[in-house]
NUMARLUM-238865 format. One record per residue: x, y negated, z of N, C-alpha, C, CB in turn. Coordinates in steps of 0.02 Angstrom, whole numbers, plus 50000, padded with zeros to 5 digits. Each point is the difference from the previous one (the first is absolute). Glycine has a CB too. Example, Ala and Ser with C-alpha at 12.3 -4.5 7.8 and 13.67 -1.06 7.14 Angstrom:
<tortis>
506605028450390499554994150000500454994050000499055005950062/500774988849902500424994150003499614994550037500595003249892/
</tortis>
This chain:
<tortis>
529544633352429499734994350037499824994549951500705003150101/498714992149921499604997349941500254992150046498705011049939/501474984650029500054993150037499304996649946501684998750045/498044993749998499704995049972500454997849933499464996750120/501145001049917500484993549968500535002449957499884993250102/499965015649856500525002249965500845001450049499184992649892/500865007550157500595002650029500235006449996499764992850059/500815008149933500165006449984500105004650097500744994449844/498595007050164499985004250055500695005550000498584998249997/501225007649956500545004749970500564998250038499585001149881/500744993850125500714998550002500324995950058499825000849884/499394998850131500364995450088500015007150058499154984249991/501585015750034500015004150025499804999750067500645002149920/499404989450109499555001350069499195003049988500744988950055/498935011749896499505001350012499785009650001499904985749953/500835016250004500035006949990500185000850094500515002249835/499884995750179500155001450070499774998450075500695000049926/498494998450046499424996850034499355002050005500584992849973/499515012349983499275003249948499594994749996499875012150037/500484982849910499684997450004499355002349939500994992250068/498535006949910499555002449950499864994049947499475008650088/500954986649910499714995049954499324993950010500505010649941/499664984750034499444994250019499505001749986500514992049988/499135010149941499385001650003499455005350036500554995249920/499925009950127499945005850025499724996450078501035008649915/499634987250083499864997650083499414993149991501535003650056/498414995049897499364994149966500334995150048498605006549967/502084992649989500334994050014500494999050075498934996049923/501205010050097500254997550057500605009850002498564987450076/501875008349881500505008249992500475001950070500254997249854/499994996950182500124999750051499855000250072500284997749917/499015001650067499714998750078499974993949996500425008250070/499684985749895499794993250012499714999849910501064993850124/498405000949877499514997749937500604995749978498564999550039/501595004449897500424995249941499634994249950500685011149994/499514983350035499774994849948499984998049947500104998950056/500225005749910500015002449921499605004149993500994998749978/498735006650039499505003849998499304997150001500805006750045/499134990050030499684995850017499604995249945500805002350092/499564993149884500164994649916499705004949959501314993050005/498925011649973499675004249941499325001850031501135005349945/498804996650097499145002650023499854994149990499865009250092/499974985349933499584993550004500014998949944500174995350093/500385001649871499944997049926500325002849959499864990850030/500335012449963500205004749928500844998549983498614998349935/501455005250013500855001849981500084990849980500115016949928/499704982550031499934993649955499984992150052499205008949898/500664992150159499944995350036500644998750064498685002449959/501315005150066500885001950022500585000149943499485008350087/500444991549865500584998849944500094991849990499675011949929/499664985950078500114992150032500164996050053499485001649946/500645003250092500294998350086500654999649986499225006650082/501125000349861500745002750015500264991349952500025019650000/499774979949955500224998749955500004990150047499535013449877/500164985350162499914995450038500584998250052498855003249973/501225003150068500325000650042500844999249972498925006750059/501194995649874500795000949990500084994049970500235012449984/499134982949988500184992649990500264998150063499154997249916/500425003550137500144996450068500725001950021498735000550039/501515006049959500495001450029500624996149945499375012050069/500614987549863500624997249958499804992750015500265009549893/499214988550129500184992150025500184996850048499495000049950/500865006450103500404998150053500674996349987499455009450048/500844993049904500604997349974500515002650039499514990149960/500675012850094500315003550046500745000949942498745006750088/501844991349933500664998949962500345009549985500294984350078/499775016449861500105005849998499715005849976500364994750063/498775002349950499665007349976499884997049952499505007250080/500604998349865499574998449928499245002649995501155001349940/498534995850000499314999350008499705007550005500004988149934/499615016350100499825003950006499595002049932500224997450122/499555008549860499285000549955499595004250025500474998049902/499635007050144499595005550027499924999250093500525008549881/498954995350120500095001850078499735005849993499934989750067/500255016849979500065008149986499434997650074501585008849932/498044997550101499695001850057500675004050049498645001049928/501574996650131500295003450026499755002550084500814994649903/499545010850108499625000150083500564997350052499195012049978/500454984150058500364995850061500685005750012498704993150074/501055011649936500795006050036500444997149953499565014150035/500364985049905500714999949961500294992450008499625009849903/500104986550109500144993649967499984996350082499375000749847/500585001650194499944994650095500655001150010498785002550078/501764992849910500484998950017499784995850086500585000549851/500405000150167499904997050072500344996549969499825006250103/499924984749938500474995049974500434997450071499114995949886/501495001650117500224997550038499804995250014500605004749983/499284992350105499734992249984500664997750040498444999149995/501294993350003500444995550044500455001750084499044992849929/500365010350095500065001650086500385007950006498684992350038/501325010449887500575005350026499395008349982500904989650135/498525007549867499465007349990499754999149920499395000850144/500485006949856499525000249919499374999950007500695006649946/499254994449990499264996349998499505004149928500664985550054/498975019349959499715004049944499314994350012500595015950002/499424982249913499514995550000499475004849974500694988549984/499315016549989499465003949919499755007650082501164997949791/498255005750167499485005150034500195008349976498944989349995/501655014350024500085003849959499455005549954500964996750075/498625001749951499145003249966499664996549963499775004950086/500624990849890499494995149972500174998049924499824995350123/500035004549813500234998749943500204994349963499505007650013/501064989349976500014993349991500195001249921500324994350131/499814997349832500204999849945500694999549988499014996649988/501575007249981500764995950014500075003249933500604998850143/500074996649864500855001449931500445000650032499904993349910/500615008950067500854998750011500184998149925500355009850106/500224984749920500074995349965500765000350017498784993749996/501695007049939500674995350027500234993849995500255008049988/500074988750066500224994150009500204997149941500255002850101/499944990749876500234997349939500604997150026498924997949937/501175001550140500594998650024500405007050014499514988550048/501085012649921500185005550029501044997549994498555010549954/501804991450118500524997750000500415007249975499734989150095/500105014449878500455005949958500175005250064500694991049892/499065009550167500335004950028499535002150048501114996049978/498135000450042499585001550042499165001249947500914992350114/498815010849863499465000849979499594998750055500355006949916/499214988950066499344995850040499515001749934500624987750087/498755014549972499354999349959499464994650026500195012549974/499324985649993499484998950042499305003449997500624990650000/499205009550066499445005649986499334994750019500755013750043/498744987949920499254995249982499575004050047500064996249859/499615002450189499375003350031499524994649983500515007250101/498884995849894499204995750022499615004649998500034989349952/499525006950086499275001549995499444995849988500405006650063/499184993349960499354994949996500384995550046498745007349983/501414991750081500204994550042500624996350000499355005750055/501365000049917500544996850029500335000249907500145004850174/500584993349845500634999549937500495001150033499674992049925/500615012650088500925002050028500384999449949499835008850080/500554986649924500715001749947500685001350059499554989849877/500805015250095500615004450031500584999249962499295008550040/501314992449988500535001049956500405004450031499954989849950/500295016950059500405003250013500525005749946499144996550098/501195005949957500465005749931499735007250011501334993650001/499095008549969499935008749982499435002750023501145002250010/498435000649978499455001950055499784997750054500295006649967/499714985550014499634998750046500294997050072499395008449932/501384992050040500414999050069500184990350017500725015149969/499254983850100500284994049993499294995949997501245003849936/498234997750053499384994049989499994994250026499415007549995/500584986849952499934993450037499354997749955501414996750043/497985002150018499504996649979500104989449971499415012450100/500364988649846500054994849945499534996850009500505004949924/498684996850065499484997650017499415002050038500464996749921/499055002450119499295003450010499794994749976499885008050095/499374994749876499844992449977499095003050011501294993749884/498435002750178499115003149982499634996949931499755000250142/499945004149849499454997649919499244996250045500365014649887/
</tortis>
């Protein structure tokens, strides 16, 4: 499988377990929804999306958000892995992300850590939004930190 954005197709296993065929196969849309990374590279080239990423992780380390240290990367991930449910106020969750849809994230560990609970935080974006997360072990426990629209 051939991606735009250098992703290691090979190794994502939702897509082995999706057939899925890769972004350039599906001309940008590996999921059934048009990836905006794909998307970015057709219109303007590698060199101009390497100026988005490199934009975007300024934006995201100038949240200042207590705890996360400064990011340097953002990987391509697919919504299935990364749409946590968040708890809200009134007692229901709340899947904010498209599980077909490709966003930008990290996992990150906390800089606060009380020696007996491992907390991460996990980075989503895309072109519109900024999620910052903090939960444990896989993912367990999620408490939404920020949405923030671009």
């Amino acid at each position: 499988m051939i991606s735009y954005c250098d992703a290691d197709c090979n190794n994502c296993g939702y897509g082995k377990n999706t057939g899925c065929k890769g972004c350039v196969s599906s001309k940008g849309c590996p999921f059934g929804k048009q990836c905006f990374i794909a998307k970015y590279i057709q219109n303007g080239g590698t060199e101009l999306y390497n100026q988005f990423l490199r934009t975007l992780v300024a934006e995201i380390n100038s949240l200042n958000v207590a705890g996360l240290p400064k990011i340097k990367e953002l990987v391509p991930l697919n919504g299935a892995f990364v749409n946590l449910e968040y708890p809200m106020p009134n007692g229901k969750t709340v899947k904010f992300l498209d599980d077909k849809a490709i966003y930008l994230g990290t996992q990150i560990e906390c800089e606060f850590s009380d020696g007996e609970a491992d907390r991460c935080f996990g980075i989503v974006a895309d072109m519109n939004m900024i999620i910052v997360a903090e939960y444990g072990v896989n993912g367990s426990n999620p408490q939404l930190i920020l949405y923030k629209s671009r």
